[in-house]
C-alpha positions, 0 to 999 in steps of 0.5 A: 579123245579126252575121257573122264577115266583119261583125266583120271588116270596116273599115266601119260596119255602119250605114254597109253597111245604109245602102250597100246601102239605096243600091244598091237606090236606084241600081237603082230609078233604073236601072228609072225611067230605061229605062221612061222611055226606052222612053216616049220610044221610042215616040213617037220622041223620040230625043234623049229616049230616049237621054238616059234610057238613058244615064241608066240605064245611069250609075245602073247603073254607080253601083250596081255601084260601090257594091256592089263596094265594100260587098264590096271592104271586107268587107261583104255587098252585097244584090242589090236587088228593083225594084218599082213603076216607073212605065211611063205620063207625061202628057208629056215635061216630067212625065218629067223632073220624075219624073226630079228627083224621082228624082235629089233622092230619091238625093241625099238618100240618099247625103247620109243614108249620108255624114252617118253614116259620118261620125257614126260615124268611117267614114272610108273610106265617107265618102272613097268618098261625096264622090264620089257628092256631088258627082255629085247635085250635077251630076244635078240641075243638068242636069235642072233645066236641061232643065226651063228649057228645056223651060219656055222652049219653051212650046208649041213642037212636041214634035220641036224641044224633043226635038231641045234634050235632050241625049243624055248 
């Protein structure tokens, strides 16, 4: 729907579809995250636990930051409907596969959104989007270190591969 504030905006109206599409990908990252938190909660896997719920907390903050921006520049910033977070895993290391495969699918997105911002000349989405690059590019580094990790460990007790995760 084309708006007064659309036409009026400095950003590609295909680039704020795709932003907002973003957000909703940042929240549901959000929801993944304090559900797995709340699974290793339970079962006293404190460094697990805090990991994930600084993990939801940064995906949050990714969100807000993009939905500031959306309206910052003229756009209409959706607030997002979450649905279909998974609360059960089999175990820690399905966890933080779940957790790559939701870091790899908000990667991909932000890299879809760039690549039109570019396309279509928005340079101040493209500029506001090498941060967010860059960022999934260090997401996944991280988790897929913990998967090494956690591989390497083998059978080692749950407790001691726990106390190897990172809370940040």
């Amino acid at each position: 729907m084309e708006t007064a504030v659309r036409r009026n905006m400095i950003l590609h109206v295909e680039v704020v579809d795709l932003l907002n599409h973003q957000v909703m990908m940042e929240q549901k990252a959000s929801s993944k995250y304090l559900a797995m938190a709340s699974w290793c909660d339970q079962r006293e896997l404190r460094n697990s636990a805090q990991y994930f719920y600084n993990q939801a907390e940064e995906e949050r903050s990714h969100m807000m930051k993009i939905f500031k921006f959306i309206n910052d520049n003229g756009g209409n910033a959706l607030s997002p409907t979450i649905e279909g977070i998974t609360h059960e895993y089999e175990n820690l290391k399905s966890i933080f596969e779940a957790s790559l495969d939701a870091e790899i699918a908000v990667t991909k997105s932000i890299h879809n959104v760039f690549k039109k911002a570019r396309q279509v000349g928005d340079f101040t989405s493209e500029v506001f989007l090498q941060w967010f690059v860059t960022e999934q590019a260090e997401e996944e580094e991280k988790v897929r270190d913990i998967l090494d990790m956690i591989d390497l460990m083998g059978d080692f007790p749950l407790k001691m591969i726990d106390e190897r995760i990172p809370k940040e």
